[in-house]
C-alpha positions in Angstrom: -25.5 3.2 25.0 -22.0 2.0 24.9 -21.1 -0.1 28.5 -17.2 0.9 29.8 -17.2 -1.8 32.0 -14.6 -3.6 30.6 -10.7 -2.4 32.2 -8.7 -0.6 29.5 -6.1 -2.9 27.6 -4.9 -1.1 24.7 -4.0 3.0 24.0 -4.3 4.6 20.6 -2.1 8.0 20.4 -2.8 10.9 17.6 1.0 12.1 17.1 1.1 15.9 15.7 0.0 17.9 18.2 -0.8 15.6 20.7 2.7 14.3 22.0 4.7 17.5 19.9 3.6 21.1 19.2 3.6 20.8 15.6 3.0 23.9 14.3 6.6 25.4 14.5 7.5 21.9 12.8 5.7 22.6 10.0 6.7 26.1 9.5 9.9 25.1 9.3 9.1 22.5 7.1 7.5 23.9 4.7 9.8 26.8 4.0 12.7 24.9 4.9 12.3 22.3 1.4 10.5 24.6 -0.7 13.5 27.1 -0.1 16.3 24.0 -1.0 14.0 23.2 -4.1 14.4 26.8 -5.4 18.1 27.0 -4.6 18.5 23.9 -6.4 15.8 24.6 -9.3 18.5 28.4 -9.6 21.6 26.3 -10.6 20.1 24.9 -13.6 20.1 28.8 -14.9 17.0 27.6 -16.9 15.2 31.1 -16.7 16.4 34.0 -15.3 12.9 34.3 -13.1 13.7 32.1 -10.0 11.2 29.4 -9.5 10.2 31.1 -6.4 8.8 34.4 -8.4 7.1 32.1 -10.6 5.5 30.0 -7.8 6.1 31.5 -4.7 4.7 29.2 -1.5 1.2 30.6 -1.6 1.2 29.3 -5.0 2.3 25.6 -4.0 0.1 25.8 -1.1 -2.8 26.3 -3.6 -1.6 23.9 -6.2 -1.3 21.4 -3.6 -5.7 22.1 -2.6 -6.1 21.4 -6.2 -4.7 18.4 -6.3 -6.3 16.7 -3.6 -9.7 18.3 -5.1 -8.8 16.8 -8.1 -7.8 13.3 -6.5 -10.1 13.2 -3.4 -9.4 9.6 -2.6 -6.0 10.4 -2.2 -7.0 13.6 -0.6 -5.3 12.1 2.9 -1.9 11.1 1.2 0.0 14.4 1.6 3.4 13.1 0.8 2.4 12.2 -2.9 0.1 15.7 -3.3 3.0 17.7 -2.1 5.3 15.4 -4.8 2.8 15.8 -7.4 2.6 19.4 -7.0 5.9 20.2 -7.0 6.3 17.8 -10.3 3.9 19.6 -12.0 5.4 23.2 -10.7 8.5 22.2 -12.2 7.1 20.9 -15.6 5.5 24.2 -16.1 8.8 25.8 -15.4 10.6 24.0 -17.9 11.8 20.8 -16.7 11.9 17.8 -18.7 9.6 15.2 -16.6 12.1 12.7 -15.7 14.4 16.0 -14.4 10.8 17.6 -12.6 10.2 14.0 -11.3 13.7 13.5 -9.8 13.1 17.1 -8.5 10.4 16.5 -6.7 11.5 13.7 -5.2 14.7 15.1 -3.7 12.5 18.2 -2.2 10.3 15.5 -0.5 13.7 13.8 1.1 14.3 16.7 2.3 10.8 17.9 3.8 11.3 14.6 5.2 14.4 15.2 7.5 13.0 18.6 8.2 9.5 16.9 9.5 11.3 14.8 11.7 13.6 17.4 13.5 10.9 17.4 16.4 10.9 18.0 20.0 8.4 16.3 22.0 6.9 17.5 25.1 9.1 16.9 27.9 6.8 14.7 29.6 6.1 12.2 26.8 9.1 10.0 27.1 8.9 9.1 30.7 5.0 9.0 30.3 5.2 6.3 27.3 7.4 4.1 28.9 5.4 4.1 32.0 2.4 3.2 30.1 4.2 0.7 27.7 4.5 -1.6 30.8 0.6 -1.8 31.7 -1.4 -1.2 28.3 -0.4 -2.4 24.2 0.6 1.5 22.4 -0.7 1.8 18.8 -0.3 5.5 16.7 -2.7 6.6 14.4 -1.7 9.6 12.6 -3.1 12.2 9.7 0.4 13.3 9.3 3.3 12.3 7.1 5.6 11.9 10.1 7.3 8.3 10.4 7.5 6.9 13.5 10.3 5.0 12.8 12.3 7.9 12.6 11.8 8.9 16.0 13.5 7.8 19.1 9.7 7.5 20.1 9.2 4.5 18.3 10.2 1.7 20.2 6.8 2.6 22.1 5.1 2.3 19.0 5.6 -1.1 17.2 1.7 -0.5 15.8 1.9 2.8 13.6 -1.1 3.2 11.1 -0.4 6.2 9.0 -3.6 6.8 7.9 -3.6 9.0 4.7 -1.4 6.6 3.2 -4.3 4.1 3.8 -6.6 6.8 2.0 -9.0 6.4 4.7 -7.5 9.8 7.0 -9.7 10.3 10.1 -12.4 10.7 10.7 -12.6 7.4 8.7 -12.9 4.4 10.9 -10.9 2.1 8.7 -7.6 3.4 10.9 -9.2 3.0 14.1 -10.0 -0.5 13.1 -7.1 -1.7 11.9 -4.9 -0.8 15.3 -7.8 -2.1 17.1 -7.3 -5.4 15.2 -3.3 -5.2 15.5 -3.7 -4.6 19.4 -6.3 -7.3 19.7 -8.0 -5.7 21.2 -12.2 -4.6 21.3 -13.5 -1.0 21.0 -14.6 -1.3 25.0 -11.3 -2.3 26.0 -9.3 0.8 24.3 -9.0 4.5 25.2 -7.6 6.7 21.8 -5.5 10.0 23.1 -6.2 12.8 20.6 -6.1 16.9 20.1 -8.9 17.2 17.4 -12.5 16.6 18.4 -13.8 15.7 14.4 -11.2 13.9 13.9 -10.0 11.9 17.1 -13.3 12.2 19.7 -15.9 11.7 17.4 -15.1 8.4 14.9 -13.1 6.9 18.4 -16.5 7.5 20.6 -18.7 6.2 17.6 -16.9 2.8 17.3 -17.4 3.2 21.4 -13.7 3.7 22.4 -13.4 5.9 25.3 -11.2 9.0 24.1 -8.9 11.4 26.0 -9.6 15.1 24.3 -6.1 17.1 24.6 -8.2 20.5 24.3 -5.7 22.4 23.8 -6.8 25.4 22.6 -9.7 25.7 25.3 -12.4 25.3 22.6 -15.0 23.6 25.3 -15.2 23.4 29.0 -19.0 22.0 29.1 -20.2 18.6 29.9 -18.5 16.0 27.9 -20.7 13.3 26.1 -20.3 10.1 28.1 -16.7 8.1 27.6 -15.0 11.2 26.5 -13.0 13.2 29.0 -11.1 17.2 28.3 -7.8 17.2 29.1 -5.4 20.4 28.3 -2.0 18.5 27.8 -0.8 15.4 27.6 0.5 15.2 31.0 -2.7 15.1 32.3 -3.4 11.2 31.2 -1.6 9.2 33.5 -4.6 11.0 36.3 -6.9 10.3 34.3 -5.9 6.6 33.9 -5.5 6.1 37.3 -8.9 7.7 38.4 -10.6 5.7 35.7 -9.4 2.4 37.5 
């Protein structure tokens, strides 16, 4: 059984949906490119069907599934299996592939500045910077977001993105490597996360303790040992201070 005697040195922070509600984010950001690709695809007058009527979003949606089905080591990497979908979309609508590529490429700029018009929760700022001053900050994220596009970054100078890595959680591979950049051992760090596959269970197996944002109530039983339920993020400064 893992020992928390140690004191807690170092913080490892999910991002989507743990500092900002991402799902409006994502709404947004997936209708907002998709519709500039099709007004932009409609200029070229290359059919008269709109690309939109030949693949409408559900169909994107499941061409992106296939893709990462088809390629399941990069299955984590959703920034190249949106750009590969949309490049092949746009080949099957009649693009020559340099025109498709250079397509696809300008939707993903622009899903790229529509991913990063986010709103964190209120409390986050003040809560980071408090924390920045008594334990080392690392981000380990699914998502496509870039930290460095945020004003949030300058609490973050440790971001593993980990789908780019092609190990996404639950691999450990993430885990390790901020543990590594933070110098820090499994005993000595805490990881702050909403999703219990993906943040509670590979951050308690390598014997972090974890902070479960249980947002959408899913458990309010015992919690196994190291692993404590909190319903928002404002919650963790209590927690750290009771954990003292």
């Amino acid at each position: 059984m893992t020992s928390f005697t140690s004191p807690l040195t170092a913080l490892t922070f999910d991002l989507d949906d743990t500092l900002w509600d991402n799902h409006g984010v994502m709404v947004a950001t997936e209708n907002g490119h998709y519709d500039w690709l099709d007004d932009a695809i409609a200029q070229l007058d290359i059919q008269r069907e709109r690309m939109s009527e030949r693949f409408p979003l559900s169909a994107y949606q499941e061409r992106r599934q296939r893709v990462a089905q088809r390629d399941p080591l990069r299955r984590g990497d959703f920034t190249w299996i949106r750009q590969q979908s949309l490049f092949e979309m746009l080949r099957e609508y009649g693009l020559r592939p340099q025109d498709a590529e250079d397509y696809a490429a300008a939707a993903m700029e622009q899903f790229m500045i529509f991913r990063h018009q986010l709103t964190p929760y209120p409390e986050v700022e003040a809560l980071l910077d408090e924390l920045s001053q008594r334990y080392a900050l690392a981000a380990i994220t699914n998502g496509n977001v870039q930290i460095t596009r945020l004003p949030l970054a300058r609490y973050f100078p440790i971001a593993i993105a980990a789908g780019e890595l092609l190990a996404p959680k639950p691999d450990a591979r993430p885990f390790l490597a901020a543990l590594a950049r933070l110098g820090s051992s499994p005993s000595q760090a805490m990881h702050v996360g909403d999703s219990w596959r993906e943040d509670v269970l590979p951050a308690r197996r390598l014997g972090m303790q974890v902070a479960w944002i249980d947002k959408h109530d899913e458990h309010r039983g015992d919690m196994p040992a190291g692993v404590f339920r909190l319903t928002h993020i404002r919650e963790l400064p209590a927690l750290l201070t009771h954990l003292k």
